[in-house]
DRENGUNU-411018 format. One record per residue (C-alpha): x, y, z; residue in one letter. Coordinates in steps of 0.5 Angstrom, whole numbers, plus 500, padded with zeros to 3 digits. Layout:
BEGIN
XYZA...
END
This chain:
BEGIN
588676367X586670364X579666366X580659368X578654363X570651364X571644366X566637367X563639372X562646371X559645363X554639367X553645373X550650368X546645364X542641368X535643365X538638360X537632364X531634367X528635360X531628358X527624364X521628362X521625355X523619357X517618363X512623357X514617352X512612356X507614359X504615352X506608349X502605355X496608355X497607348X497599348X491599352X494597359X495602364X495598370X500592371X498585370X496582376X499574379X494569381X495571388X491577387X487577381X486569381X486564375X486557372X489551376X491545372X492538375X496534370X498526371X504522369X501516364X506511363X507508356X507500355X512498358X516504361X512505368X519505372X519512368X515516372X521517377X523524381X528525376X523525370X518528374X523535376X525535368X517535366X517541372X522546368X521544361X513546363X515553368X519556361X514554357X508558361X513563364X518565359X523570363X520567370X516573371X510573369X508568375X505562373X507556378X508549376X511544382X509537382X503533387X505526390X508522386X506523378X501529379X504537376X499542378X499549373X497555376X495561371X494567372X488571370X491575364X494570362X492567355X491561359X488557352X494558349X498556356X493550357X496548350X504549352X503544358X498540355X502538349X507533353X508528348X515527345X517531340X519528333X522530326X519525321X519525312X513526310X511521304X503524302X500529304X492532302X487536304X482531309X475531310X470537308X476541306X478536300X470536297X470543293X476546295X482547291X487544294X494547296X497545290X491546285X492553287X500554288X499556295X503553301X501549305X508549311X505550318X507553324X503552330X495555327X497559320X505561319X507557312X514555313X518556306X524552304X529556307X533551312X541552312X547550314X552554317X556555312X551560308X548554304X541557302X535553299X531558294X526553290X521557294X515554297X512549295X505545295X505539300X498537298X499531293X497533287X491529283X487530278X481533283X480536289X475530291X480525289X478517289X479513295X483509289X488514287X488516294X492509296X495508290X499514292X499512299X502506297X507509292X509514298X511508303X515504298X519510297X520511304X527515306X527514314X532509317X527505318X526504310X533502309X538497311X544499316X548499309X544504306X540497302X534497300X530491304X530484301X524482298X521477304X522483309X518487304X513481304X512482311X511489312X505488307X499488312X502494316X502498310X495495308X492498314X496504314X493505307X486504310X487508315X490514311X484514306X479514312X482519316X477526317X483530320X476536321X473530326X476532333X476525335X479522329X485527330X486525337X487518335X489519329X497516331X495512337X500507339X505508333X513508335X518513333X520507328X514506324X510510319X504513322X498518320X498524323X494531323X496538322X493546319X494548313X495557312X489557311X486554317X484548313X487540316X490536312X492529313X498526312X503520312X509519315X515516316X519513322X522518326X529521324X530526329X528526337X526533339X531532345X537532339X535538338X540543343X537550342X532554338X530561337X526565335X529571330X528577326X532577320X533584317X539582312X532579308X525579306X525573310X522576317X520572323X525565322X525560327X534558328X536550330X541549333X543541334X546536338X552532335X548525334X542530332X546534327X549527324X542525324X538531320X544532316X543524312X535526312X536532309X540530304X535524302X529529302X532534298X533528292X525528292X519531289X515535293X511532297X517527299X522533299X518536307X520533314X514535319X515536325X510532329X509534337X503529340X500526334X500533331X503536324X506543328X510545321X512542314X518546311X521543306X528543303X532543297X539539299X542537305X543540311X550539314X552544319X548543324X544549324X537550320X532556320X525555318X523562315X516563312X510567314X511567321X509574325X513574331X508570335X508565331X515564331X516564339X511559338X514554334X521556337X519554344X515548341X523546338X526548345X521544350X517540347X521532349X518531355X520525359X514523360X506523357X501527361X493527361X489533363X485531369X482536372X482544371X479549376X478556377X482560382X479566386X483572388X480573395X485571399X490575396X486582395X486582402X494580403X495586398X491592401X495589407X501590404X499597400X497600407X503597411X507601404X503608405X504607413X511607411X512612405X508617410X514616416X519617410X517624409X515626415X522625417X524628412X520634413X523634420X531633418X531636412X526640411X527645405X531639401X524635402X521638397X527635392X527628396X520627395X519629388X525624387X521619391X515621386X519620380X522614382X514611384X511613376X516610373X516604376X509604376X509605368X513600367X510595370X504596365X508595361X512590362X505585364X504585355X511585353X515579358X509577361X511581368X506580373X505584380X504578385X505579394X513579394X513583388X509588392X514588398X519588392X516596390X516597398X523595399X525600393X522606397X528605402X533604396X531611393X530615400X538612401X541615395X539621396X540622402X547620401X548626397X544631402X549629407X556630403X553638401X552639408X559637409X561642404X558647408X560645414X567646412X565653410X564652402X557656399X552652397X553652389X560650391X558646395X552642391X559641386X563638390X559633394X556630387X563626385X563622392X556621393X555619387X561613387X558612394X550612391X553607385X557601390X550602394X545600389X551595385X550591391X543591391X542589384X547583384X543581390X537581386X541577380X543573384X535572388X533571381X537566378X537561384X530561385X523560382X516561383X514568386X520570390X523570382X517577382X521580389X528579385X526583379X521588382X527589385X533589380X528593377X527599382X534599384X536601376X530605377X534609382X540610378X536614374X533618378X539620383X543622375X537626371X533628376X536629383X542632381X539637377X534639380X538640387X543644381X537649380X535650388X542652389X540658385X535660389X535665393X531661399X536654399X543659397X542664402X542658408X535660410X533656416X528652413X531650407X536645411X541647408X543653414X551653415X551656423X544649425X549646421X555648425X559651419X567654420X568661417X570661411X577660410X583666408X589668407X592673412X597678409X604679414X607685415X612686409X620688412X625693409X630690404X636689406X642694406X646699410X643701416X644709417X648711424X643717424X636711425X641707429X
END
């Protein structure tokens, strides 16, 4: 006789530890990467652990009040909610209040200096030349500068140093390597009269459009003439700006159009505030179509920041780029300036005609999705001033909160009792199952607070509560196609065989719909309901791999048991409680003589 060939389901029947160890490795794993970093309870909304609330008012430029409209407004509202929110879970709100206020309110837990700076800094965003550049104030006065020592000077955000890196899609690469945007001099303590004799130098040589004719001429001398003042007092200006003063900084720029030269601020690597000289804008920031922060892991590179332009916007930087690449440092850098500040200075070594750049340097990955959200959401439409700031208790919400966790024990507490009732033996497996399900997304959600921002607000809460439903649904689906199975008059080992293929297209089809439910909630919503969405988006993937990796497997195991295998009464699996059919089997008939002549004699 031959023995019949092992299939799938026999191979996956005869190894279900395999599974059990595997979502054992998995919830051991993460459960040691949360204690780990340090956060072993999820990160809580501003409606259960309070906050920073932010009041912001609209300031109209010269001129432009008819630009605080509700178009503006909304436009100011997104830009703000994906800065603080990153993937729209991490709860904070950002919704307008009349008809020119927008209030921010931060969760406690949140970095909320750093987010105070992502929706403070509502300026327009520009790409300006640089044309001179020194350490300013205390800074300059016995401390080397960046070219003395042949440190770079590029910034991003605090510290990163930016290298000349920038390059067209076409592979093109600038490899000069950094590059100091100090201006050199004889002495860190230069002169005044050095100063703006290279201030002088630099704005003759200005490379912006501005700088140039619409022919690319340079101006005729009586426009040069007349520009005399204006670069007079820039000079003055340059020489007596103390970028270490906080005052100084705010005003320093004040009132200067994208299309004129202006001075400006910003840190060095080092921590050190330079000064610099800037020329008219060369690109907006809403020229610029996306950014992204990325690891590059073909090069030593690291963290780099990509661009992607606009078709104007790619025009424009291609030109701007190719004037700066004929320059000597520091005439060679754009800086890219968002209110009033110098957040970054790369330089570049030709021009850049793709459409496309990246700013690599000594980013880590914090620093470079700053800077790439700067690039992403820094033109606002309108300029915001910082009227009031105010602290947020959480009362309210802890006792909406203890409401709602008694309501879910309540009702995780009839759940198993029903079960107990109904299923009886198979409640061990449902419970457990039940367990898993709740550790794992209790683990995940520590987690998910530092890595994405995640935070448990009240409609997050109902999310998990909901997700109770979801699992007990599963592995009840399954329970009920065993029972079938023997009802039909099959074994329990079988049986559990059997039931596994059409619960499981059942089970699959239940929760596809439930996560497109959440998908869907997700996208088309903000604010808190956005939490519910992906609480339960989250519980229902959960589900799919408790019911594959542990359910089945573990009914798998029970099966093998004499208590479930035997049908005992209390292991809910009994086939006369269940109303089973005999087994079925084949009769024998009585077998005939074969045909021939009849004998007369038996006749």
């Amino acid at each position: 006789m031959v023995a019949p060939k092992k299939g799938k389901n026999a191979s996956a029947q005869s190894k279900p530890g395999r599974s059990l160890a595997l979502i054992l490795i998995a919830i051991v794993a993460l459960t040691g990467g949360m204690f780990a970093s340090g956060h072993t309870t999820p990160r809580l909304g501003i409606d259960l652990a309070g906050g920073t609330s932010i009041t912001l008012r609209a300031v109209p430029e010269a001129g432009q009040e008819s630009a605080i409209n509700k178009t503006n407004m909304d436009t100011a509202v997104e830009i703000m909610n994906r800065r603080v929110n990153g993937l729209g879970v991490s709860e904070a709100e950002v919704q307008t209040q009349g008809d020119r206020n927008i209030i921010v309110n931060i969760p406690k837990g949140t970095n909320s200096k750093e987010a105070r700076q992502q929706v403070g800094t509502t300026a327009k965003l520009y790409f300006r030349p640089v044309l001179a550049t020194e350490l300013s104030g205390a800074n300059a006065t016995g401390t080397p500068s960046a070219s003395e020592t042949g440190g770079a000077s590029d910034k991003a955000t605090d510290k990163a140093t930016d290298k000349a890196t920038d390059k067209a899609t076409d592979g093109d690469k600038a490899t000069d390597g950094d590059k100091a945007s100090g201006t050199p001099s004889d002495s860190a303590s230069a002169s005044a009269t050095s100063q703006g004799r290279a201030a002088s130098d630099a704005l003759k040589a200005d490379p912006s459009p501005s700088a140039t004719s619409s022919d690319g001429a340079s101006p005729s001398p009586s426009a040069s003439a007349s520009g005399d003042d204006a670069t007079a007092k820039l000079q003055q200006q340059y020489a007596a700006l103390d970028c270490t003063d906080k005052n100084a900084r705010a005003k320093a720029g004040d009132g200067a159009k994208p299309d004129e030269q202006t001075v400006a601020c910003g840190q060095n690597s080092q921590g050190q505030w330079q000064k610099y000289i800037l020329g008219a804008a060369a690109v907006d920031g809403t020229e610029v179509d996306e950014a992204e922060a990325v690891y590059n892991t073909q090069t030593a590179a690291g963290w780099t920041v990509t661009m992607k332009f606009t078709d104007k916007g790619s025009k424009k930087f291609a030109d701007i780029t190719g004037k700066l690449a004929q320059n000597q440092s520091p005439q060679n850098q754009f800086a890219i300036v968002l209110d009033n500040e110098v957040v970054s200075d790369p330089y570049v070594s030709q021009a850049l005609t793709g459409g496309n750049a990246e700013i690599s340097g000594s980013f880590d990955q914090e620093e470079a999705q700053s800077l790439a959200n700067m690039l992403s959401y820094g033109a606002l439409p309108l300029t915001f001033k910082e009227d009031s700031v105010t602290t947020v208790t959480a009362a309210l919400g802890g006792e909406q909160l203890k409401a709602g966790l008694i309501a879910g024990a309540i009702g995780l507490a009839l759940v198993v009792l029903y079960l107990l009732f109904y299923y009886r033996g198979l409640s061990f497996i449902a419970v457990c199952s039940l367990l898993v399900s709740a550790g794992l997304t209790y683990v995940i959600m520590a987690l998910l607070g530092p890595t994405i921002g995640f935070a448990l607000n009240l409609p997050a809460v109902c999310g998990a509560i909901v997700a109770i439903g979801i699992t007990a649904d599963s592995f009840i689906v399954y329970f009920e196609r065993v029972r079938d199975e023997i009802r039909e008059g099959r074994t329990l080992r079988p049986a559990v065989e059997r039931a596994w293929p059409r619960a499981r297209r059942t089970i699959l089809v239940s929760d596809f719909v439930s996560f497109l439910a959440a998908a869907v909630l997700f996208i088309v919503t903000v604010g808190k309901v956005q939490g519910f969405a992906f609480t339960l988006g989250l519980t229902t993937l959960l589900d799919v791999v408790v019911v594959f990796l542990f359910t089945k497997p573990l009914l798998t195991l029970m099966a093998r048991r004499k208590f479930f295998a035997s049908g005992h009464k209390w292991s809910g699996l009994d086939p006369k409680a269940l109303g089973a059919k005999p087994p079925l089997r084949r009769t024998r008939r009585p077998s005939r003589p074969a045909a021939g002549p009849v004998d007369p004699k038996e006749a």
